[in-house]
C-alpha positions as CSV (number, residue, x, y, z in Angstrom):
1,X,-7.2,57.5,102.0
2,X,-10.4,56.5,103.5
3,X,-13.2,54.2,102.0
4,X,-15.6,56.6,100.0
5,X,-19.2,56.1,101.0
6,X,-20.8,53.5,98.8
7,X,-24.5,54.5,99.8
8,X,-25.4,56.6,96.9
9,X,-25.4,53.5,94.6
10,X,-28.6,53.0,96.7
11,X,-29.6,52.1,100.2
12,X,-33.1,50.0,101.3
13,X,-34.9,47.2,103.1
14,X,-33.4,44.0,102.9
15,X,-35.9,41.6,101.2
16,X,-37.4,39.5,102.4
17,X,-38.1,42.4,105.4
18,X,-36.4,41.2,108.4
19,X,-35.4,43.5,111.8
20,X,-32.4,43.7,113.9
21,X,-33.4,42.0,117.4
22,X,-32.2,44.1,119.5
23,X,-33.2,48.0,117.8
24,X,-36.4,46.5,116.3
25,X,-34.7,48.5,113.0
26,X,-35.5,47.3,109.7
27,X,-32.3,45.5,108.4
28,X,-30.6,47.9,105.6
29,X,-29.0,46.8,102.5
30,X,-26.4,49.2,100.2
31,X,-24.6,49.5,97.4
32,X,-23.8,46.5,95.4
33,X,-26.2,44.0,97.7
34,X,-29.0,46.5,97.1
35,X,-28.4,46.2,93.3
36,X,-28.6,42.5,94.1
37,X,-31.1,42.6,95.7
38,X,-33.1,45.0,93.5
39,X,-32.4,42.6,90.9
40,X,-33.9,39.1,92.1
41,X,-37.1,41.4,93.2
42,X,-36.9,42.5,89.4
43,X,-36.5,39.0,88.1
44,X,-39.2,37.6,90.4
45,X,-41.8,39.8,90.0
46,X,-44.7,39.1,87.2
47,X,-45.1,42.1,85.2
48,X,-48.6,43.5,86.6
49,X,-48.8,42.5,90.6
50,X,-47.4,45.6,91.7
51,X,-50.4,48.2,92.2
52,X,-49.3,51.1,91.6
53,X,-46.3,50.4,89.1
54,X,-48.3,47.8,86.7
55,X,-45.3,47.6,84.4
56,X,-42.8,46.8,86.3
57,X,-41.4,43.5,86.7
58,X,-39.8,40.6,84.4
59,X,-42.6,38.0,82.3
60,X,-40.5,35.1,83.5
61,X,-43.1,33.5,84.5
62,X,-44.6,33.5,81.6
63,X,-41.9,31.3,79.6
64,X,-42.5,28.5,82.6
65,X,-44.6,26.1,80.5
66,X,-43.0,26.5,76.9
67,X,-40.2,23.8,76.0
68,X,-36.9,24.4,77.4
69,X,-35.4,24.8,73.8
70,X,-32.7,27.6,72.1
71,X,-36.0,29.4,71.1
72,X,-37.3,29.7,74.7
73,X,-34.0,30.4,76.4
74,X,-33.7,33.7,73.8
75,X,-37.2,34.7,75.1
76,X,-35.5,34.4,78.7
77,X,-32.6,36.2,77.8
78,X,-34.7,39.0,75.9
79,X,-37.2,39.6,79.0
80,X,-34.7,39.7,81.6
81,X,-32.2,42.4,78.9
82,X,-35.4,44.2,78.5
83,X,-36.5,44.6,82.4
84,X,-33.6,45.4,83.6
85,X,-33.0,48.3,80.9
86,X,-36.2,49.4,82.0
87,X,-36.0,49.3,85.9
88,X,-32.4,49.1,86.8
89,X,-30.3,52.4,85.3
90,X,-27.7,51.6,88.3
91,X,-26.3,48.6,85.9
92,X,-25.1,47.7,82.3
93,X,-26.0,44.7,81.6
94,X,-23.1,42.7,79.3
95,X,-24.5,39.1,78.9
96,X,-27.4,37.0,80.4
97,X,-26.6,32.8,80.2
98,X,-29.2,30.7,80.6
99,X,-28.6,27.5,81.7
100,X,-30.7,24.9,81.3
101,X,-29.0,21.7,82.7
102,X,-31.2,21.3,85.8
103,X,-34.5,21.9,84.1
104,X,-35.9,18.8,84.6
105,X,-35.6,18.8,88.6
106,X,-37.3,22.5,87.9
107,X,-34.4,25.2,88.1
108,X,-32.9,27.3,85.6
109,X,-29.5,28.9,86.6
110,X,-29.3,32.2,85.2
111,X,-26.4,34.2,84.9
112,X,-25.9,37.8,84.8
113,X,-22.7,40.1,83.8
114,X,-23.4,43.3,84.8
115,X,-21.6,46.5,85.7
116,X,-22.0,49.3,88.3
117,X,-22.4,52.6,85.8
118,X,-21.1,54.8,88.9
119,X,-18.2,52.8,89.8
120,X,-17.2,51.0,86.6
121,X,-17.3,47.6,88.4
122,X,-17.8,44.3,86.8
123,X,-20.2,42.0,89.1
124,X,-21.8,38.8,88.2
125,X,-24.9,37.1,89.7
126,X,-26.5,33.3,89.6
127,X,-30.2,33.8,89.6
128,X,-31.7,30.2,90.2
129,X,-34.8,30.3,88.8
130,X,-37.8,27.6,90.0
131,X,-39.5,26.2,87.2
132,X,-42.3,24.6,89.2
133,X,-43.8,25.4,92.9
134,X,-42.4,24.2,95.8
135,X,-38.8,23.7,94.6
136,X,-37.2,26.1,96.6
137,X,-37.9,24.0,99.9
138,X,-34.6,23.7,102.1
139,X,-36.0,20.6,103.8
140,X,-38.8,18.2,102.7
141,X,-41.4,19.1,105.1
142,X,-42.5,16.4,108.1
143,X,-46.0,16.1,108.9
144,X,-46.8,16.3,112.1
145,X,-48.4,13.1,114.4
């Protein structure tokens, strides 16, 4: 039997945009990685900076500066449940962890247990969140002489 065509769980740019070197085509993402993806956009998006959809987005960033205690990481828990029943209908979400071990070198690790609604499938995903700016730096930049 041959693979059934997974693009109508969703098909669209890769993010952050990036094209293929040779066609100059906008690289594609499908199925499960556009969920993915479509989910960390979600997550990192402050309710409000998108024009013309004002209410879409996840108030993460509003939880940044209150203490990192069982109260706060409910509030976490709450806003991502709450965003992605609003702007994901490709999912149901079973449980969202927050963990907090790395919070004082800035990151939360948050995990999601989801599953695909069309396919039944159970996927999970680590959502690093960076607490503070500049965190999410690969290398520790060199200036230049």
């Amino acid at each position: 039997m041959a693979d059934a065509d997974p693009s109508f769980l969703g098909r669209g740019w890769a993010f952050p945009p990036s094209f293929d070197e040779v066609t100059g085509q906008a690289r594609l993402v499908q199925a499960e990685d556009d969920i993915a993806e479509s989910l960390r956009i979600l997550m990192e998006t402050r309710p409000g900076e998108r024009v013309m959809h004002p209410t879409y987005g996840c108030r993460l960033h509003d939880l940044v500066f209150e203490p990192m205690d069982s109260e706060t990481e409910a509030e976490i828990e709450t806003a991502i449940s709450r965003a992605i029943l609003f702007f994901e209908p490709r999912i149901k979400l079973g449980a969202v962890t927050v963990d907090v071990k790395d919070a004082l070198e800035g990151r939360l690790n948050i995990t999601l247990n989801y599953t695909v609604v069309e396919t039944n499938e159970r996927h999970n995903m680590v959502f690093p969140f960076y607490i503070t700016e500049g965190t999410l730096i690969s290398q520790t930049p060199v200036p230049e002489a």
